[in-house]
C-alpha positions as CSV (number, residue, x, y, z in Angstrom):
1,X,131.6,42.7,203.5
2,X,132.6,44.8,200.9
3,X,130.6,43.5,197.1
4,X,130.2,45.3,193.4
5,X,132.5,47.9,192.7
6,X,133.6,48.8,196.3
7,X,135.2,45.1,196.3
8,X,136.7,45.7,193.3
9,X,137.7,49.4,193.5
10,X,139.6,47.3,197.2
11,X,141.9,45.1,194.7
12,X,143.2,48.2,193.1
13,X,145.7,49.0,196.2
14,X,147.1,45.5,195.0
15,X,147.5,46.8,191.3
16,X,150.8,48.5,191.3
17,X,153.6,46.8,189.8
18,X,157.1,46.3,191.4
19,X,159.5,46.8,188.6
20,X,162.7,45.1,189.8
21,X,160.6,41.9,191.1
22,X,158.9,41.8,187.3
23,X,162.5,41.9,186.0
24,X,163.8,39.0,188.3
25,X,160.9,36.7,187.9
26,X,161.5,37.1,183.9
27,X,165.1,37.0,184.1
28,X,165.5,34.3,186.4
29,X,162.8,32.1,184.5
30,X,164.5,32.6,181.6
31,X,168.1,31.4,183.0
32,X,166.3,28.5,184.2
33,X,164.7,27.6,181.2
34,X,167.7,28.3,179.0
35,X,169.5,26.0,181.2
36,X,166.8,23.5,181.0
37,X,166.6,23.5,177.7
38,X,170.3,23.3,177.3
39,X,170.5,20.0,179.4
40,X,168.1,18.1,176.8
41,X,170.6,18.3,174.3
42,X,173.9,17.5,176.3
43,X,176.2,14.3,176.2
44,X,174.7,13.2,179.8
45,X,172.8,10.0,181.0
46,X,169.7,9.8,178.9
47,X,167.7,10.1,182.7
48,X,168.9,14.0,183.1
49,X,167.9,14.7,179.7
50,X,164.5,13.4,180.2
51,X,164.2,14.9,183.9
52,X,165.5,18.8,181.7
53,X,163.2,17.7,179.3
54,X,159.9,17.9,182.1
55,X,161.5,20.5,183.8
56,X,161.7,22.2,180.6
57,X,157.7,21.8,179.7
58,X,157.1,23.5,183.5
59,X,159.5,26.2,183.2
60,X,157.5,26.7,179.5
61,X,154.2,26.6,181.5
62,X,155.3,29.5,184.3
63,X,157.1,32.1,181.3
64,X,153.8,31.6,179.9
65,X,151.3,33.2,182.9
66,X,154.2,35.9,183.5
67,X,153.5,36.3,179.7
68,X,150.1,36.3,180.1
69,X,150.4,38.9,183.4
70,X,152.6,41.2,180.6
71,X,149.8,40.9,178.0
72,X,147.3,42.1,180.5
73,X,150.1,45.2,181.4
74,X,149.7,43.8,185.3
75,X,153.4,44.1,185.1
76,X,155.8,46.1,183.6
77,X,153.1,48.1,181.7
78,X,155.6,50.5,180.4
79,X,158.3,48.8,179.4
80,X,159.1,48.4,176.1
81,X,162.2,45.7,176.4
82,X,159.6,43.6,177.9
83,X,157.1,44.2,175.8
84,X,159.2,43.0,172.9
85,X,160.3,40.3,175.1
86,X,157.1,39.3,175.8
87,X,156.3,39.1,172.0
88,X,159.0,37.3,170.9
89,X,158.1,34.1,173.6
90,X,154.6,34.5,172.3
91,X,155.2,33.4,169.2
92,X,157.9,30.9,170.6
93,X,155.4,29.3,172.8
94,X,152.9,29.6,169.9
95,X,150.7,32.1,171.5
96,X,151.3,34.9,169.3
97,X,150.4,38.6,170.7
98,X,147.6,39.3,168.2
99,X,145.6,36.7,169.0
100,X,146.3,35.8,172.6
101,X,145.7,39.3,173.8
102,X,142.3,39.7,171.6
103,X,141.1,36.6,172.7
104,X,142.0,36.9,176.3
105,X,140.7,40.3,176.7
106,X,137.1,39.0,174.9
107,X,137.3,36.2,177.2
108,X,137.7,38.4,180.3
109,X,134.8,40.4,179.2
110,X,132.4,38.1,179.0
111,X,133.5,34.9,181.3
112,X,130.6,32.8,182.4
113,X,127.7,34.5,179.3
114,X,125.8,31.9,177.8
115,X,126.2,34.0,174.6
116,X,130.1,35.1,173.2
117,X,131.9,33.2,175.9
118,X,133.3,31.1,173.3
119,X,136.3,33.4,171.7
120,X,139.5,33.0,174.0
121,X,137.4,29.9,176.0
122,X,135.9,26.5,175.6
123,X,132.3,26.7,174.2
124,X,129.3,26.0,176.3
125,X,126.1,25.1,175.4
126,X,123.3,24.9,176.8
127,X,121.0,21.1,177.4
128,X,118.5,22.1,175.3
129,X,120.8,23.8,172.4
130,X,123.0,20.2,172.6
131,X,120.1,18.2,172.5
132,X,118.8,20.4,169.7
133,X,121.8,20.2,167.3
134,X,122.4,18.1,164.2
135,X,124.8,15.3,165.4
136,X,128.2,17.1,163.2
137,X,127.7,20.0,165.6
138,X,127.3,18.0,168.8
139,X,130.5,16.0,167.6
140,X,132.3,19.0,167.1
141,X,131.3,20.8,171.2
142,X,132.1,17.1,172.4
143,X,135.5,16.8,170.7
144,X,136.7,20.4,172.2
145,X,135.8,19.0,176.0
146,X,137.0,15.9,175.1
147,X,139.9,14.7,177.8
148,X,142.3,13.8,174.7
149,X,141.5,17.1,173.0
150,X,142.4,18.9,176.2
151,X,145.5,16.5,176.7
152,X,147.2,17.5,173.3
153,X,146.6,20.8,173.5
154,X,149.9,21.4,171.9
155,X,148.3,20.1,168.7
156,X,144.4,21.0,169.2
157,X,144.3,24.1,170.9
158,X,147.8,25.7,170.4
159,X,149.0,24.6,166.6
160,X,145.6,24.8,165.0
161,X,143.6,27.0,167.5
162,X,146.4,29.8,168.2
163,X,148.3,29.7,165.0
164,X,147.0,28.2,161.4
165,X,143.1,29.0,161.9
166,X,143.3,33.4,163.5
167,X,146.1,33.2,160.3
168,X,143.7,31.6,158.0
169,X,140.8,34.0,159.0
170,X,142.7,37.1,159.5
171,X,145.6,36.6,157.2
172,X,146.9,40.6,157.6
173,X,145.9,40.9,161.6
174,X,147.5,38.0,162.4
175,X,150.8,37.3,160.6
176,X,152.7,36.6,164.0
177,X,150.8,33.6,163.9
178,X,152.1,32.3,160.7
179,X,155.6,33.4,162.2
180,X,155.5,31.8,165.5
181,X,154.5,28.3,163.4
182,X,157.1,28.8,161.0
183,X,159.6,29.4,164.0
184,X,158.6,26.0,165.9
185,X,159.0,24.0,162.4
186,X,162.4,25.5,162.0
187,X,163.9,25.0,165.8
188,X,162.1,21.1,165.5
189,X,164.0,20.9,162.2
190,X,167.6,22.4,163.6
191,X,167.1,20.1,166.9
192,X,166.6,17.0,164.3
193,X,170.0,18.0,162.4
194,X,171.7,18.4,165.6
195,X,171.2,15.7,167.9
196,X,168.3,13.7,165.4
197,X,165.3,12.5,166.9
198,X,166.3,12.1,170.4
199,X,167.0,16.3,170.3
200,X,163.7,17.0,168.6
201,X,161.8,14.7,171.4
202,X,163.4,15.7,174.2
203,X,163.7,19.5,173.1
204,X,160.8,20.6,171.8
205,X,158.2,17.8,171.7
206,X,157.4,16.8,175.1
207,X,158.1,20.5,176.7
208,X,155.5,22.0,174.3
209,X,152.9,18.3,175.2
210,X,153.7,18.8,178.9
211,X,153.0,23.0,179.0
212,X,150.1,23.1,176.7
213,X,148.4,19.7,178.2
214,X,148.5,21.6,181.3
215,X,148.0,25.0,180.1
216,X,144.6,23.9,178.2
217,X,143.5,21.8,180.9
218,X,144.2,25.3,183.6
219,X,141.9,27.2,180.7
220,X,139.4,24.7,181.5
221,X,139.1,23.9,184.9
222,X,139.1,27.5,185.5
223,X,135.8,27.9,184.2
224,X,134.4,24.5,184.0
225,X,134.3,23.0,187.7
226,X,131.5,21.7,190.3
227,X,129.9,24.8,191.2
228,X,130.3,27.0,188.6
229,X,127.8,29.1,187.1
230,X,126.8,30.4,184.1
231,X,124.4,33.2,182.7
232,X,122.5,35.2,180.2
233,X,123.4,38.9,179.3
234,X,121.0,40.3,181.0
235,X,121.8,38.2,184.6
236,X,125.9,38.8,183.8
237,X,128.0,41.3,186.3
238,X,131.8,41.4,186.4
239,X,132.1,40.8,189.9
240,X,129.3,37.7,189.9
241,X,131.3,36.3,187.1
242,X,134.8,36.6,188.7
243,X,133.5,34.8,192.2
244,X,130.8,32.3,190.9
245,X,132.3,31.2,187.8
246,X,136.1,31.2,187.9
247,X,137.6,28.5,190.1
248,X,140.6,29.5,192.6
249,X,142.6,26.0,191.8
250,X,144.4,24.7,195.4
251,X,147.9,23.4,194.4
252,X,151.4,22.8,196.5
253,X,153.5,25.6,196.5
254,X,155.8,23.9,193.5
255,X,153.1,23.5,191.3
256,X,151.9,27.0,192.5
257,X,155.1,28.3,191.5
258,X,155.1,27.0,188.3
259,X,151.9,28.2,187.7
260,X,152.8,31.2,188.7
261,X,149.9,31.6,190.7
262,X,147.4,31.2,188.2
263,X,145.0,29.4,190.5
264,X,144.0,32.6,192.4
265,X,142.2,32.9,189.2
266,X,139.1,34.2,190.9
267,X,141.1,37.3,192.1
268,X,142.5,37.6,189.1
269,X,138.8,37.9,186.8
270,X,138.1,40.6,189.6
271,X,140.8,42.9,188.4
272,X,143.2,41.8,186.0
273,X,146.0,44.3,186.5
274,X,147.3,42.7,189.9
275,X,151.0,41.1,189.3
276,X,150.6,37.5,189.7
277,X,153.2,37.6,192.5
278,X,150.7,39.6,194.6
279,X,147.4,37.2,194.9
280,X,148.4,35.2,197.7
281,X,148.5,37.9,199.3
282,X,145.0,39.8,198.3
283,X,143.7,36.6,199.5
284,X,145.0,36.9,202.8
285,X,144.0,40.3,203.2
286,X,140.7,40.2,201.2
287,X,138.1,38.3,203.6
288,X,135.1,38.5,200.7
289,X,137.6,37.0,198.3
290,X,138.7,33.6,201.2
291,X,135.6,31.6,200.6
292,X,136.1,30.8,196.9
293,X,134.7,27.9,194.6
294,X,137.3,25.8,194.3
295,X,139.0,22.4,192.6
296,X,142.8,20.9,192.7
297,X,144.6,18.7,190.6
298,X,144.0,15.6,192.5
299,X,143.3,13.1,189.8
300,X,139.3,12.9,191.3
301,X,138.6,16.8,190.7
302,X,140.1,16.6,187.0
303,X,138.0,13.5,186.7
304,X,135.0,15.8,188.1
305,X,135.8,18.4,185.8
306,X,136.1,16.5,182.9
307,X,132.5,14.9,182.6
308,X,131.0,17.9,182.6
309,X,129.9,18.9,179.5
310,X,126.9,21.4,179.4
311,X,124.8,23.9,181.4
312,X,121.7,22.4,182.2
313,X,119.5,26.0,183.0
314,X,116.7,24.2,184.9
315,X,119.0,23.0,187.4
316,X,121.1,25.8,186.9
317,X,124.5,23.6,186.8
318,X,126.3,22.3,184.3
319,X,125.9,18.3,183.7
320,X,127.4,15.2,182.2
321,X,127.1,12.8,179.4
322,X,124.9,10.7,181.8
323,X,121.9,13.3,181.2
324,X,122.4,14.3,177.4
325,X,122.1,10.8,177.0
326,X,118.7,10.3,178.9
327,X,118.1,13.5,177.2
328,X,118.8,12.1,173.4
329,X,116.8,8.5,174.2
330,X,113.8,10.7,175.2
């Protein structure tokens, strides 16, 4: 069984990008969600626009990890129409280049350290550092974890957390971001004065609540799940932190689809430059990569993923509100 850099130096047959499949599964997303997006605003019973309008929010969710599998140049590395492309939806989707691709590439480089694992991912702390900290800070970890939080995303993690606060601290570095959140105010504004509220709802409201719920819930379950584990600096390897602590996230093949394959997300810490389209099949060729941690979306494993809430490093797993509280009374 193949560990360290001989399995990963294994994934990098899988790293090779197949130009005209890249192209289609842009393209064709992009029909779909043109067409999608379309059918919110038409003259048709009020039950199509609504069923456009969720289909819309998952067609927004699947352009996003193809965006994200552009961002990390797993396809289409050298393409500049699609990196341009690419750009543009990032700052439609509020996800702006400067800061996704910073963040994401910080967060890939330190997944699972106790220490600096907070840029592009939820915070963790530690019992003792919870227990420790004046209530305001404790508040503040809590409210980030919190199920609402992760629920409207679109507000929490995507408005404030990928657009007004990089622009606020990096005014120069990150001007997309003040772009893409002008851009979103003016389509939500020309969907009002077309079609009034029923347009703005339907069109741009609950797509961007339905994506970014699940988007911010995917960011994290992948890292926050029974099982995982976390780490010090000087414990931390890129391989232990791409098996032990990223989840590989069983869905049906719908929701697999639309996720464009995003749950493979242990494969995809080990070497980031595999197209998304290509993970089922390292999996079935990879035997040290078939016995993964993993969760679903069954309604009991996001429960289970929810209530946990830090790393307890005596036990060496992360715990719940149950044991900060027996942890504050003592």
């Amino acid at each position: 069984m193949k560990t360290g850099q001989e399995l990963i130096l294994a994934t990098k047959v899988y790293a090779k990008d197949d130009t005209l499949r890249s192209w289609w599964c842009i393209l064709s997303t992009s029909a779909l969600l043109v067409a999608a997006f379309v059918g919110t605003l038409l003259d048709i019973p009020i039950g199509l626009r609504i069923a456009s309008s969720l289909l819309t929010g998952l067609l927004i969710l699947r352009f996003f990890v193809i965006y994200h599998d552009q961002q990390h140049h797993a396809i289409l590395p050298r393409s500049k129409a699609a990196e341009g492309l690419m750009r543009v939806f990032g700052m439609l989707s509020l996800s702006a280049s400067s800061v996704w691709r910073s963040s994401h590439n910080h967060h890939h480089n330190h997944n699972s350290k106790l220490r600096g694992a907070h840029i592009g991912s939820f915070p963790i702390m530690t019992k003792d550092q919870f227990l420790k900290s004046p209530p305001g800070r404790r508040f503040g970890y809590l409210f980030i974890r919190h199920p609402l939080t992760i629920m409207f995303g679109y507000v929490f993690m995507f408005i404030y957390g990928m657009c007004i606060n990089p622009f606020l601290n990096d005014p120069k570095r990150h001007a997309d971001c003040l772009i893409s959140l002008i851009l979103h105010i003016a389509i939500g504004i020309g969907l009002y004065l077309f079609g009034g509220w029923t347009a703005l709802i339907l069109g741009q409201t609950i797509p961007h609540l339905i994506a970014h719920s699940i988007g911010s819930y995917l960011f994290y379950a992948q890292h926050n799940f029974p099982g995982v584990s976390f780490s010090d600096n000087a414990g931390w390897t890129y391989e232990k932190a791409a098996l032990e602590s990223s989840s590989y996230l069983r869905t049906s093949k719908i929701m697999a689809w639309f996720t464009a394959n995003i749950g493979y997300h242990h494969i995809h810490h080990l070497n980031a430059k595999i197209p998304f389209y290509r993970l089922p099949e390292v999996l079935r060729e990879l035997p040290e990569l078939q016995a993964p941690k993993t969760t679903s979306l069954l309604p009991w494993d996001i429960a289970r993923c929810l209530s946990l809430k830090v790393w307890d490093v005596e036990a060496q797993k992360m715990v719940g509100m149950r044991d900060l509280k027996s942890g504050l009374k003592a």
